[in-house]
OpenMM code with the backbone's topology and positions (N, CA, C; nanometers):
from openmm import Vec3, app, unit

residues = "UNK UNK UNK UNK UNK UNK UNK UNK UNK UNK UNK UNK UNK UNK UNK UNK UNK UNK UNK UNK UNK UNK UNK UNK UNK UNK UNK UNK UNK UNK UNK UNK UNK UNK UNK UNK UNK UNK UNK UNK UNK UNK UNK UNK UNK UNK UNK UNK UNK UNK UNK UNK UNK UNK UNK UNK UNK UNK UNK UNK UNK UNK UNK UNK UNK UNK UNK UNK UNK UNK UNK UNK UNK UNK UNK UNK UNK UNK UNK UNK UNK UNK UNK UNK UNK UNK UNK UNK UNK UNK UNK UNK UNK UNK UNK UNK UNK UNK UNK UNK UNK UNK UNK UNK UNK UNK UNK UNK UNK UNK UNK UNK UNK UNK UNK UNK UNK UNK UNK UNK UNK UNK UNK UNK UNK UNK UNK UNK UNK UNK UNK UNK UNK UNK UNK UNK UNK UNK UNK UNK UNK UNK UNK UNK UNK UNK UNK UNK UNK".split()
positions = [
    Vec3(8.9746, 10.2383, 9.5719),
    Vec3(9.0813, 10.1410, 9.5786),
    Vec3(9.1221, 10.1223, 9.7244),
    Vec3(9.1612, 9.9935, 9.7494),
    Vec3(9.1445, 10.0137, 9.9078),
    Vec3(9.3171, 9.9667, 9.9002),
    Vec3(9.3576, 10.0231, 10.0359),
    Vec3(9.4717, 10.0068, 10.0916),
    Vec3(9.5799, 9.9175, 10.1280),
    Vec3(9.6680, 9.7993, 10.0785),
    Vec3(9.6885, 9.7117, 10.1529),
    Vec3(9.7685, 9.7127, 10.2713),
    Vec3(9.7752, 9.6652, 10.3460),
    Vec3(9.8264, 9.7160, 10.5328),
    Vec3(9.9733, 9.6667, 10.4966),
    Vec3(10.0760, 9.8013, 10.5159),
    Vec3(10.2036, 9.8188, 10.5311),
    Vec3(10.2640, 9.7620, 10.5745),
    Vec3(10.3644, 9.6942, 10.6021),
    Vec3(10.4615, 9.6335, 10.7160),
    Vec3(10.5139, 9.7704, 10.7926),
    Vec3(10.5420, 9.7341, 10.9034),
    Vec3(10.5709, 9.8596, 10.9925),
    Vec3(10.6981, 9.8749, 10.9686),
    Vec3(10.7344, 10.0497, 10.9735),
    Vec3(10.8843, 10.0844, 10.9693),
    Vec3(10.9134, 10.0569, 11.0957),
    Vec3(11.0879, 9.9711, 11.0561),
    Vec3(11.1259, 9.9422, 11.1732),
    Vec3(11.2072, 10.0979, 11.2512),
    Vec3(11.2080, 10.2351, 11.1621),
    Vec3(11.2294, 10.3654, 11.1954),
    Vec3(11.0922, 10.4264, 11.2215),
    Vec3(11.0514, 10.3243, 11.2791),
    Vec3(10.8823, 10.4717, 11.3061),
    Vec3(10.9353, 10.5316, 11.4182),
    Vec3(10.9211, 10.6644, 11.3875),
    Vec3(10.9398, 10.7579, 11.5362),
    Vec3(11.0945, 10.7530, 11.5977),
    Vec3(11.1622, 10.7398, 11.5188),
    Vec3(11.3031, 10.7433, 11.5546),
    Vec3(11.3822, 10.8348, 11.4686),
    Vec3(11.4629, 10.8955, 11.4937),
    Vec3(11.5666, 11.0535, 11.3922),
    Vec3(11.6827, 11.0238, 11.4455),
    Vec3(11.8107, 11.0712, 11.3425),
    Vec3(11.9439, 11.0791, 11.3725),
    Vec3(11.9317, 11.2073, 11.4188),
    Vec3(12.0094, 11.2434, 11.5171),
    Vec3(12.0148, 11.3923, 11.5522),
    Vec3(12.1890, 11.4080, 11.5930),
    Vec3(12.2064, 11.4905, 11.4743),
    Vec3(12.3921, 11.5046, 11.5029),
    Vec3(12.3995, 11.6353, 11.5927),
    Vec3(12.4861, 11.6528, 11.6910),
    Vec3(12.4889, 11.7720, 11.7413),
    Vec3(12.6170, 11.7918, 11.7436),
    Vec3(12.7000, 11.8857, 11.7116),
    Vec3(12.8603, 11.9139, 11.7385),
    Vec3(12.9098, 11.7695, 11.6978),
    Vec3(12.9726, 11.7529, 11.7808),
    Vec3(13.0594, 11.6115, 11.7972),
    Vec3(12.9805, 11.4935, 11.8447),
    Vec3(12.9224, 11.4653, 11.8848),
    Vec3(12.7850, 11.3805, 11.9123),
    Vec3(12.6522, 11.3337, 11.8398),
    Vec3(12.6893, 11.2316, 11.8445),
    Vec3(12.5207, 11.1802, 11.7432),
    Vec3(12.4871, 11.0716, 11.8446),
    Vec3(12.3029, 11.0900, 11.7995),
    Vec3(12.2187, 10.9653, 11.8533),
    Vec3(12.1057, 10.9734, 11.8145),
    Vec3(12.0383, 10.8757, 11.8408),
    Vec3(11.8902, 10.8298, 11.8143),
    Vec3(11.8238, 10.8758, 11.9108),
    Vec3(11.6718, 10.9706, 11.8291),
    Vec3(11.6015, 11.0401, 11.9507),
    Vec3(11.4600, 11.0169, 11.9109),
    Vec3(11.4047, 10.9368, 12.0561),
    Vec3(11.2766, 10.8346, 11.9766),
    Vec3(11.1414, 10.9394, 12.0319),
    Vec3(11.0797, 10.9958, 11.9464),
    Vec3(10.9865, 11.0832, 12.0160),
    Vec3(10.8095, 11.0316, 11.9791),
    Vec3(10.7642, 11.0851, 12.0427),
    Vec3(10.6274, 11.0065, 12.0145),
    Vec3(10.4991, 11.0851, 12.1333),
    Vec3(10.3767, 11.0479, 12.0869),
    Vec3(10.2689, 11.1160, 12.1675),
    Vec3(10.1713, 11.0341, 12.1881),
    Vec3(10.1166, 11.0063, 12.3481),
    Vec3(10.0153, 10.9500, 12.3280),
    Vec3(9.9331, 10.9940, 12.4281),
    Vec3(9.8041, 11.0458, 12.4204),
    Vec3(9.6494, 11.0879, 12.4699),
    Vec3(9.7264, 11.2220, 12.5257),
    Vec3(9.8074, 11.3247, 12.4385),
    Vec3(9.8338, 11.4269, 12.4692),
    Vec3(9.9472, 11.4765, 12.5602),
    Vec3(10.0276, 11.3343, 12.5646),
    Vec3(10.1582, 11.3454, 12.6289),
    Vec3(10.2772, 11.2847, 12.5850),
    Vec3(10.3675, 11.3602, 12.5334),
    Vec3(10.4950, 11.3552, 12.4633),
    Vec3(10.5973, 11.2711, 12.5454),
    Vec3(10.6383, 11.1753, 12.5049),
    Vec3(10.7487, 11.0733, 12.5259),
    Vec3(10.9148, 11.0912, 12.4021),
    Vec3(10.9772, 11.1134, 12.5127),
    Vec3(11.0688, 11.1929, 12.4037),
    Vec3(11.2096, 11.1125, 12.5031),
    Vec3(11.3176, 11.0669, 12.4322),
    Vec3(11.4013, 10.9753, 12.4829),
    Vec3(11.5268, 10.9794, 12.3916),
    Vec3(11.6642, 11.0546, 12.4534),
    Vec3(11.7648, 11.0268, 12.3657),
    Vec3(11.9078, 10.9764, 12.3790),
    Vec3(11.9422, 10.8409, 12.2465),
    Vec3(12.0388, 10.7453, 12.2872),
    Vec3(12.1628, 10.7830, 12.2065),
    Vec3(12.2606, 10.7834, 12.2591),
    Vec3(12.3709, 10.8369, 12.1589),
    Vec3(12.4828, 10.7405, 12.2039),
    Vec3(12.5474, 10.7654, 12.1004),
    Vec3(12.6325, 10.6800, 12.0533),
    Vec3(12.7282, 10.5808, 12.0937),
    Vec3(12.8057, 10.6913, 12.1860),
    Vec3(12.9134, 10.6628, 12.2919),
    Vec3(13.0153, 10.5393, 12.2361),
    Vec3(13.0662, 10.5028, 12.3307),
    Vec3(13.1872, 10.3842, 12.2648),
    Vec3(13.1275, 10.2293, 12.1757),
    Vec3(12.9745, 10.2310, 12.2012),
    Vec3(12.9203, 10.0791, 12.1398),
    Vec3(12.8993, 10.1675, 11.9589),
    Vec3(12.8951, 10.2492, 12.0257),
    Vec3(12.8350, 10.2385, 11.7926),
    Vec3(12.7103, 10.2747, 11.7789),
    Vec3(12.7037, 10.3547, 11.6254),
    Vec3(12.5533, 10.3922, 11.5618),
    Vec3(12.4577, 10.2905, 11.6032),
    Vec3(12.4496, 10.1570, 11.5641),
    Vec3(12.4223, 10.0302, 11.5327),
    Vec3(12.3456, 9.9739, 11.6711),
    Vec3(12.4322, 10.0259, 11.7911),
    Vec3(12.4089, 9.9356, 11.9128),
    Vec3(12.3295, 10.0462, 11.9925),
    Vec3(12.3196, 10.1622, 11.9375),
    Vec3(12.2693, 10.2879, 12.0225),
    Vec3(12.0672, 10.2810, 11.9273),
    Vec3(12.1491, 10.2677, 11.8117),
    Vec3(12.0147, 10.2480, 11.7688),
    Vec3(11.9187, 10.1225, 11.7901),
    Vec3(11.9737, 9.9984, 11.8458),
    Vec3(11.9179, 9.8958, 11.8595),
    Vec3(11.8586, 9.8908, 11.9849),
    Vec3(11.9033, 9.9960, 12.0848),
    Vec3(11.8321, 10.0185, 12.2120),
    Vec3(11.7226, 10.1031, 12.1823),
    Vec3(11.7254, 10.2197, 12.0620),
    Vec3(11.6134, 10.3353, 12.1005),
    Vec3(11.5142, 10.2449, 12.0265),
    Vec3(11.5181, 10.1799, 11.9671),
    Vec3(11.3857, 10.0240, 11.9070),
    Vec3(11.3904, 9.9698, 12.0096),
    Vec3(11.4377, 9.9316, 12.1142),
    Vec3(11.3963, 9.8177, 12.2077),
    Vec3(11.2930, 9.9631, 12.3515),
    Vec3(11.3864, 10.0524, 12.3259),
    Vec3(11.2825, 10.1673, 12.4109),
    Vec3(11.1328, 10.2042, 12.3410),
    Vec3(11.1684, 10.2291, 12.2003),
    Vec3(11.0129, 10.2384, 12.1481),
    Vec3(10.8958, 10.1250, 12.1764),
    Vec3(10.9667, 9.9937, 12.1372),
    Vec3(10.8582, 9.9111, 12.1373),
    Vec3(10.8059, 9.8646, 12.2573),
    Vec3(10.9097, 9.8874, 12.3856),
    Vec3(10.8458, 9.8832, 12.5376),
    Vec3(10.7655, 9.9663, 12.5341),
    Vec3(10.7894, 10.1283, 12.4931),
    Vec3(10.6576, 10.2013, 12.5346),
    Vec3(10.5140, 10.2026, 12.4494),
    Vec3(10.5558, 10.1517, 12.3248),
    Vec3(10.4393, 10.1309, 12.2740),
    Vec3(10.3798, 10.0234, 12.3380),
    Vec3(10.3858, 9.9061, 12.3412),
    Vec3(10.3230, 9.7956, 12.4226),
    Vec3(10.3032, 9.7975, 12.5553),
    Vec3(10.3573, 9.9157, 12.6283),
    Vec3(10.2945, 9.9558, 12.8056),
    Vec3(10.2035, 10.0728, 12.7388),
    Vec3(10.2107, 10.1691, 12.6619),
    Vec3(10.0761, 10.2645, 12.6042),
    Vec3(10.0137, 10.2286, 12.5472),
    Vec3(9.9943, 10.1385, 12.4367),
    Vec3(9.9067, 10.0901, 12.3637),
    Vec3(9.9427, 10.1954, 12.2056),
    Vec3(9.8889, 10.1553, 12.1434),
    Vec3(9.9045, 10.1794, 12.0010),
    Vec3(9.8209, 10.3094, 11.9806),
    Vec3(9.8675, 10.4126, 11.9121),
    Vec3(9.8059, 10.5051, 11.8446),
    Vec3(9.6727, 10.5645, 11.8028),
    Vec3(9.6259, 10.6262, 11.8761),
    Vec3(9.4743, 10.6162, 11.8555),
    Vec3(9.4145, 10.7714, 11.7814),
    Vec3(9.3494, 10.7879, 11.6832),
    Vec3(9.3123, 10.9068, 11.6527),
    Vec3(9.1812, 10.9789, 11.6358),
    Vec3(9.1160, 10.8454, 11.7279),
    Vec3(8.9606, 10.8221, 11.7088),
    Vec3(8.8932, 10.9368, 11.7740),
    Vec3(8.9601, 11.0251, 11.9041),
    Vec3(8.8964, 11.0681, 11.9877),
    Vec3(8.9362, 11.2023, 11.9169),
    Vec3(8.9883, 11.2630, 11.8645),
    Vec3(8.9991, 11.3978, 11.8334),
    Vec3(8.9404, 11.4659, 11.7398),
    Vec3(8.8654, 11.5972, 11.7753),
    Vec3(8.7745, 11.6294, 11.6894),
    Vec3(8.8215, 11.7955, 11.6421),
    Vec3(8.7893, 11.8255, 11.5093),
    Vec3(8.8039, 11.9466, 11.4432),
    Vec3(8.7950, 12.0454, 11.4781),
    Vec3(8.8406, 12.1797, 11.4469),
    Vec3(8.7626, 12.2623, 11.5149),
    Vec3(8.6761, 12.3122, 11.3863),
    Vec3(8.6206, 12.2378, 11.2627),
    Vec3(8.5370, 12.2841, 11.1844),
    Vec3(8.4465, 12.1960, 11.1654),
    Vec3(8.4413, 12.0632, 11.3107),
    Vec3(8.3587, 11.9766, 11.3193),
    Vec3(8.2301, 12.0323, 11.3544),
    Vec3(8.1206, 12.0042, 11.2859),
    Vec3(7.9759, 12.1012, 11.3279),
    Vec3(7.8772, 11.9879, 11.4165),
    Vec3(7.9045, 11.9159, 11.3618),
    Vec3(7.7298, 11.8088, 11.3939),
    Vec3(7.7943, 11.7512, 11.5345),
    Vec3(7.9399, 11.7921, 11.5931),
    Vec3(7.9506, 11.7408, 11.7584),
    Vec3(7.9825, 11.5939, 11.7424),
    Vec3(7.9737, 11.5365, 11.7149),
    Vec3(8.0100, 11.3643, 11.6648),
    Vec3(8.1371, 11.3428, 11.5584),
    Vec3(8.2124, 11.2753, 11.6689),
    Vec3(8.3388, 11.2523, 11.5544),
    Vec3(8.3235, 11.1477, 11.4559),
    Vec3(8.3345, 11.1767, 11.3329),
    Vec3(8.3129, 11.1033, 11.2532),
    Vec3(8.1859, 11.0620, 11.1550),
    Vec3(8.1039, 11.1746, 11.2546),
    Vec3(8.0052, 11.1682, 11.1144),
    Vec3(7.9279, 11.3402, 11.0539),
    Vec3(7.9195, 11.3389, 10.9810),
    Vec3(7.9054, 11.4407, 10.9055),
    Vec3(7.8183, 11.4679, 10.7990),
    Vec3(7.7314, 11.5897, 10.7675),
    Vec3(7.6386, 11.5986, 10.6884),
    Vec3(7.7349, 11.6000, 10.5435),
    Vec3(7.6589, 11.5580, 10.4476),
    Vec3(7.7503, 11.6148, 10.3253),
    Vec3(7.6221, 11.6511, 10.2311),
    Vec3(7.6410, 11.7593, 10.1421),
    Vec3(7.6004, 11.7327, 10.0561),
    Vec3(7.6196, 11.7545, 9.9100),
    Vec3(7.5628, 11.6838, 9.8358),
    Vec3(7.6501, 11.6431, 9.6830),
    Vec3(7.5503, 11.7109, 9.5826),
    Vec3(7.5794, 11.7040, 9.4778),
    Vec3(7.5419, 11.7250, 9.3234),
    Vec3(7.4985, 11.5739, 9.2358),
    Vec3(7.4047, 11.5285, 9.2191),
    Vec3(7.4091, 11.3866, 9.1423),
    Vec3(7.4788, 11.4323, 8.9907),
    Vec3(7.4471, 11.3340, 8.9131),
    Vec3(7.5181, 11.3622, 8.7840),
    Vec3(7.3833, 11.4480, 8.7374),
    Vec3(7.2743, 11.4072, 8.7535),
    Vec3(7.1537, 11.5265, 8.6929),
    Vec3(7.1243, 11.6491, 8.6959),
    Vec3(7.2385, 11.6937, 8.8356),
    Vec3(7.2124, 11.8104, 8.8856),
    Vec3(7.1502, 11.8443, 9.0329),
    Vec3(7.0903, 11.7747, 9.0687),
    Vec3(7.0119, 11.7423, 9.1557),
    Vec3(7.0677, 11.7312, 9.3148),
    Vec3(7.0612, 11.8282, 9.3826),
    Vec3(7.1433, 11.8117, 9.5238),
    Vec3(7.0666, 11.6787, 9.5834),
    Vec3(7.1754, 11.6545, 9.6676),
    Vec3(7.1337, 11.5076, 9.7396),
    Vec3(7.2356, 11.5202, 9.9177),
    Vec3(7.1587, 11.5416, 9.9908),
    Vec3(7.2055, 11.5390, 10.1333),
    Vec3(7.2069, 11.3921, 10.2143),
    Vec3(7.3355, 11.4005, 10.2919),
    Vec3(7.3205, 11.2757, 10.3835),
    Vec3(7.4125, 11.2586, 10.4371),
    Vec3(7.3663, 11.1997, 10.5554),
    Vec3(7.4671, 11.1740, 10.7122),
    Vec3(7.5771, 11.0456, 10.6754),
    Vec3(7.7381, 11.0820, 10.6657),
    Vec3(7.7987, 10.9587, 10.6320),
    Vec3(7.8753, 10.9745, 10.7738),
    Vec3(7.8996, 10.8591, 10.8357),
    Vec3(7.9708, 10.7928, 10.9249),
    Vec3(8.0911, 10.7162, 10.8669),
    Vec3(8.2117, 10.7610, 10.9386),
    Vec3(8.3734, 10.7510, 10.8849),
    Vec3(8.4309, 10.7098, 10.9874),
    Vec3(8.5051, 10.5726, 10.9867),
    Vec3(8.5690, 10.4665, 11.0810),
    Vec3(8.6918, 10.3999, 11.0159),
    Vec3(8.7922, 10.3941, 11.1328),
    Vec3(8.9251, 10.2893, 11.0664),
    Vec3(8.8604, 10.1179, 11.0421),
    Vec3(8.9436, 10.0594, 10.9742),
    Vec3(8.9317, 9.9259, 10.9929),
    Vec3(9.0549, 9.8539, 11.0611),
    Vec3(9.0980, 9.7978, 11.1027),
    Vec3(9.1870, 9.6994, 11.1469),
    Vec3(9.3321, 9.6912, 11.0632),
    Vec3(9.2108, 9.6450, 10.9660),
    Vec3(9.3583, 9.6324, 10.8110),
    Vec3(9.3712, 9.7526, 10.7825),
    Vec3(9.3575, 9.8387, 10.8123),
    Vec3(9.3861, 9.9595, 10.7493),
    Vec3(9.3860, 10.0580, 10.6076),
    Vec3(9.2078, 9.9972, 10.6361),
    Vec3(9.1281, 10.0737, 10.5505),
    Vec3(8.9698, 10.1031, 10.6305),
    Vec3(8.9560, 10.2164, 10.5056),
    Vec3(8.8621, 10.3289, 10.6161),
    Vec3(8.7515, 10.2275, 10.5340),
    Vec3(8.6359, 10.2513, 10.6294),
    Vec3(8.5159, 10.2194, 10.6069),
    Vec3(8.4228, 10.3764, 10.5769),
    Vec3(8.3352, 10.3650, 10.4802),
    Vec3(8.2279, 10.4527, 10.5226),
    Vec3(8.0890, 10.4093, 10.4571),
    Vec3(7.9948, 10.4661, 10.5669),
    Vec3(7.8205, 10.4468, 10.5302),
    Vec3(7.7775, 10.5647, 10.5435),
    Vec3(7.6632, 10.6035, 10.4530),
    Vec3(7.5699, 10.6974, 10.4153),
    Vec3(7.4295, 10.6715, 10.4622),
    Vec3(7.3868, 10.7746, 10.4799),
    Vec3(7.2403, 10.7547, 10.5553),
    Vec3(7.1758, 10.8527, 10.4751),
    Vec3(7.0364, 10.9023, 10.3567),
    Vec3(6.9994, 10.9919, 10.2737),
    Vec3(6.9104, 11.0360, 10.3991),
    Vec3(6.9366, 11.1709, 10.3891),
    Vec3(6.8069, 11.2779, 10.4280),
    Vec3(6.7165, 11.2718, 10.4102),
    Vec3(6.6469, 11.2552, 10.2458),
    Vec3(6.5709, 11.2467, 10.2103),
    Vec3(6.4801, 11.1077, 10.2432),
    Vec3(6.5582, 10.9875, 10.2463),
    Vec3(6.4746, 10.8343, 10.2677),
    Vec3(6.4065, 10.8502, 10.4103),
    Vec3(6.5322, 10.8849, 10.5245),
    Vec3(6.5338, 10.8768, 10.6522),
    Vec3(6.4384, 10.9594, 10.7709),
    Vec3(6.4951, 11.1408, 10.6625),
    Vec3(6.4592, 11.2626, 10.7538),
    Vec3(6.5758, 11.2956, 10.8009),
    Vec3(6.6364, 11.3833, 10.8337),
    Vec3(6.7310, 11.4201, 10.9074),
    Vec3(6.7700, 11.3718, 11.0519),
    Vec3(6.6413, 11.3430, 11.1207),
    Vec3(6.6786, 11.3474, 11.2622),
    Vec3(6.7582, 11.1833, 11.2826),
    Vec3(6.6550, 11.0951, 11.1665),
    Vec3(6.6795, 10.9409, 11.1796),
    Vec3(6.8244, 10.9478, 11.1073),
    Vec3(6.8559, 10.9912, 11.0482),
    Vec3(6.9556, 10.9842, 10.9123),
    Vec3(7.0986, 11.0171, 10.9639),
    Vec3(7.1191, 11.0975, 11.0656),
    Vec3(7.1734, 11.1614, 11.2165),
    Vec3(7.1970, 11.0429, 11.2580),
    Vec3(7.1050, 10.9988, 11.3267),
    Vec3(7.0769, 10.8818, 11.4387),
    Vec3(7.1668, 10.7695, 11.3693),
    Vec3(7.1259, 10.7162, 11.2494),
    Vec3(7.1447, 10.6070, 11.2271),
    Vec3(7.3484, 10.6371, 11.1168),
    Vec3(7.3825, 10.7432, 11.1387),
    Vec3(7.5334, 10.7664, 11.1111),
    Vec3(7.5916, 10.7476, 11.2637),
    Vec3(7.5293, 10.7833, 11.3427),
    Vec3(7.6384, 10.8337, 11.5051),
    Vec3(7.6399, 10.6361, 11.5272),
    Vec3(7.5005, 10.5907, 11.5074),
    Vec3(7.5278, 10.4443, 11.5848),
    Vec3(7.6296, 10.3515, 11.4490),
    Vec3(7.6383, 10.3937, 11.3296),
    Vec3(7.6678, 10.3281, 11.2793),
    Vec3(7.8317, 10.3676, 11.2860),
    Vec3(7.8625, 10.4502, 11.3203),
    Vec3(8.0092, 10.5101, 11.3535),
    Vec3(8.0582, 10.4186, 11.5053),
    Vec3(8.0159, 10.4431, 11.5871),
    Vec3(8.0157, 10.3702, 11.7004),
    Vec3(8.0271, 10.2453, 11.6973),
    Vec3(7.9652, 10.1671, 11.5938),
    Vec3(7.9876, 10.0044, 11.6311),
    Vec3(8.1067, 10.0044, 11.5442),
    Vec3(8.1233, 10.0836, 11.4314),
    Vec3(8.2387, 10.0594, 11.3809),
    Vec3(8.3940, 10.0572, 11.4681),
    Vec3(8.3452, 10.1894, 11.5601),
    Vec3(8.4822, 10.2027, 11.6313),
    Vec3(8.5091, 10.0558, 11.6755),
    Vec3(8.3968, 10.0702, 11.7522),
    Vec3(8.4102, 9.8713, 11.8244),
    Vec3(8.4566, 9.7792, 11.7845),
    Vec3(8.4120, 9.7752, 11.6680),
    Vec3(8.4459, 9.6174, 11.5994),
    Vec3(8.6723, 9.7158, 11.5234),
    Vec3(8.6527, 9.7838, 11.5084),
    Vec3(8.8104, 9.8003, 11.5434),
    Vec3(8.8713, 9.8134, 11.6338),
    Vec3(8.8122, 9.8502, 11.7261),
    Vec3(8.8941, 9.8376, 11.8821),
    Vec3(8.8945, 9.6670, 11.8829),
    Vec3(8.7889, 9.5926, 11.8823),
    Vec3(8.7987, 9.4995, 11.8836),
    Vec3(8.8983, 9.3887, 11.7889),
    Vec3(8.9303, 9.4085, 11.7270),
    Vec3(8.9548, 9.3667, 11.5730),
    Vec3(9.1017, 9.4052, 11.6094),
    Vec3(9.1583, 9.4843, 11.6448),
    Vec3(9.2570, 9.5181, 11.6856),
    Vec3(9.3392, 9.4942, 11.8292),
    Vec3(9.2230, 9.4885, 11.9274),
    Vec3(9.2866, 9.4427, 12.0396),
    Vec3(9.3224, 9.2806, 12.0140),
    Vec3(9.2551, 9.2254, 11.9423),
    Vec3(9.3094, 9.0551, 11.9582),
    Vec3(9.4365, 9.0518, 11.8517),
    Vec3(9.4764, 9.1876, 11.7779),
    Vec3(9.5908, 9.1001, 11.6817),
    Vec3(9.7282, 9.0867, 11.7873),
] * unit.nanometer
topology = app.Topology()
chain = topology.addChain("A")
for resn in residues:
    res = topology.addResidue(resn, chain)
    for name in ("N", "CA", "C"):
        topology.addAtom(name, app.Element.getBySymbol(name[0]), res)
């Protein structure tokens, strides 16, 4: 069943944080391994007007960083060295093991894509080969697919 693409929370990455006598909005967030962390409180304008700045701070830094990326990070129970593609192997309904290289990519709309490559049709080495390139153009055509929205 595939996914249909969310409307964005207009609270992504934003928390009330009451402290003593003091409250505010504290907009935290990470990107390529560096924490952006920013906090607006209340003071004489109001919940309302404190929070309408830490949204106008998020969405500046998202649009000077760019959007969220999770493409580059890899497991530490990743084996085959290639993010995103991976040997698997299954059980058919006969019983019958069945091996093969599947390659795993976002889409744009926000749903995952995946392709299988059999061991057995290919060989391993091609079956390999033809998951890493087929992972790769995928990234592309979502980097791509994404940079024009």
């Amino acid at each position: 069943m595939r996914r249909s693409k969310m409307p964005r929370d207009p609270m992504r990455n934003i928390v009330r944080y009451p402290y003593n006598q003091t409250h505010s909005w504290v907009v935290c967030f990470k990107r390529a391994g560096e924490r952006y962390i920013k906090s607006f409180a209340d003071g004489d304008e109001g919940e309302a007007a404190s929070l309408k700045r830490a949204q106008t701070w998020r969405d500046a830094m998202e649009k000077e960083l760019g959007p969220w990326n999770k493409l580059h990070s890899r497991s530490s129970n990743n084996t085959s060295g290639i993010i995103g593609a991976s040997i698997v192997n299954e059980r058919t309904r006969s019983g019958t093991l069945s091996r093969r290289w599947v390659a795993l990519w976002p889409s744009a709309d926000g749903n995952r894509h995946k392709k299988g490559f059999s061991v057995r049709l290919y060989g391993n080495a091609e079956a390999r080969r033809r998951a890493i390139v087929a992972r790769r153009q995928g990234v592309a055509d979502f980097l791509a697919a994404r940079a024009a929205q």
